[in-house]
C-alpha positions as CSV (number, residue, x, y, z in Angstrom):
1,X,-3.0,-6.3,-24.0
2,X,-1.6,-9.7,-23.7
3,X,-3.9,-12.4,-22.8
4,X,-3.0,-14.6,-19.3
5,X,-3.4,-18.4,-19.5
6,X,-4.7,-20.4,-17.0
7,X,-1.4,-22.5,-16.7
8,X,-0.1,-18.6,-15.9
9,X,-2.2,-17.9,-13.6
10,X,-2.1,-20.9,-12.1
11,X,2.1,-20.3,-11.6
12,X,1.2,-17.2,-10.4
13,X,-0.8,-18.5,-7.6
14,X,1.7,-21.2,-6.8
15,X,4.4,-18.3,-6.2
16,X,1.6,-16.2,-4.0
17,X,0.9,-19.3,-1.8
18,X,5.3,-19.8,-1.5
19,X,4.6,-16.3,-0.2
20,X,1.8,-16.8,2.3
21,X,3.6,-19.9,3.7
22,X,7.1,-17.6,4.5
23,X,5.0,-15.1,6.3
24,X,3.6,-17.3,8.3
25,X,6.7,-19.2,9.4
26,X,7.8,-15.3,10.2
27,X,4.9,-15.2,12.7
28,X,1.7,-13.7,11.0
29,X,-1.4,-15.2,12.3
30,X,-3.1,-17.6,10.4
31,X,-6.5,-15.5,10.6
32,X,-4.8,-13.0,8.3
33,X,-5.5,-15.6,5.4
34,X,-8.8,-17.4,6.7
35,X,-10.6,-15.6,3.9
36,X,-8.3,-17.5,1.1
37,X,-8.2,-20.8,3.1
38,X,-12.3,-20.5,2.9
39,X,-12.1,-19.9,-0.6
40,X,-10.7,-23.8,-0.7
41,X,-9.0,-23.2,-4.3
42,X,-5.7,-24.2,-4.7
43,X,-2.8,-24.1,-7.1
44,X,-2.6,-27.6,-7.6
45,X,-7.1,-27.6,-7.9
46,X,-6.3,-27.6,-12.1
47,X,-10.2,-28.6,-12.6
48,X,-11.2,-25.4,-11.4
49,X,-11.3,-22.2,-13.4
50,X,-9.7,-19.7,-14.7
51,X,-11.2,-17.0,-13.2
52,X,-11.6,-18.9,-9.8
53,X,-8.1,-19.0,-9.7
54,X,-7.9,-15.5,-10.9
55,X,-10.4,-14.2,-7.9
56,X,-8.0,-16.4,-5.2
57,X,-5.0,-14.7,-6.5
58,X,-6.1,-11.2,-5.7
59,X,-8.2,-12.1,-2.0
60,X,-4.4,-14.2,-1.5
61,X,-2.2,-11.2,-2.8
62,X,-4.7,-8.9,-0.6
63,X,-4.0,-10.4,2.6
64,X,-0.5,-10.8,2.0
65,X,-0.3,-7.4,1.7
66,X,-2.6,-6.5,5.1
67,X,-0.3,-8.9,6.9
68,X,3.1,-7.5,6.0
69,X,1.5,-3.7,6.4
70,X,0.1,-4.9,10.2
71,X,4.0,-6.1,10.8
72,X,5.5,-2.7,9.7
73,X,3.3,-0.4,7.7
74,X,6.7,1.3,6.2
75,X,7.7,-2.2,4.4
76,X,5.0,-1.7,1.7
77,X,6.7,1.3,1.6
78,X,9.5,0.5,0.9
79,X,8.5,-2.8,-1.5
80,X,6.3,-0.2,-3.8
81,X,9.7,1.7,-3.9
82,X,11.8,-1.2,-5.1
83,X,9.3,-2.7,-7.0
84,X,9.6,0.9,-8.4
85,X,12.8,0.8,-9.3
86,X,12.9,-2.7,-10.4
87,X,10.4,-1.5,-13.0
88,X,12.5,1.4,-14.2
89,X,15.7,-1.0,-14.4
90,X,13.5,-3.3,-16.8
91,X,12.8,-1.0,-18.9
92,X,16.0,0.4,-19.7
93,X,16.8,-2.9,-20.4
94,X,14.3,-3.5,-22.4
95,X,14.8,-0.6,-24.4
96,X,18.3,-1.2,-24.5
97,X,17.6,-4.7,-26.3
98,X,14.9,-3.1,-28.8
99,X,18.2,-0.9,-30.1
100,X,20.2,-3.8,-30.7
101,X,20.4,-5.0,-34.8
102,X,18.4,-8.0,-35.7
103,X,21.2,-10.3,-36.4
């Protein structure tokens, strides 16, 4: 298993915050995130730590998800299924350019 550096995770929590910020200009309450905001950790907090940043980006990507399944329970539906299929697409791909000659 590949190992996940903080700069990563850090990019990772940048992209989940991107996220929060387009649900709520779609509507969603602010109290669906108050657990994150209390957590005051940031993307752009660098001195804190790895696995501060790590424990915001799942209470962050858990109330993203609550929020969009309180709007319309089917749409995590339907993003497991893409997400699905996105998956199954990569790896074709992937398998496809592990068959290709090393030049």
């Amino acid at each position: 298993m590949r190992v996940i550096y903080k700069d990563e995770l850090i990019h990772l929590h940048k992209v989940l915050v991107n996220v929060m910020e387009h649900i709520r200009v779609d509507g969603v309450s602010t109290d669906f995130f108050q657990e994150y905001e209390n957590l005051n950790i940031c993307p752009h907090h660098i001195h804190r730590t790895k696995a501060e940043h790590k424990y915001a980006i799942f209470i962050l990507a858990r109330q993203i998800t609550q929020a969009l399944s309180q709007r319309n329970p089917n749409e995590i539906k339907l993003i497991t299924k893409r997400l699905g299929e996105l998956a199954n697409r990569s790896k074709k791909e992937a398998t496809i350019e592990l068959r290709k000659p090393l030049n």
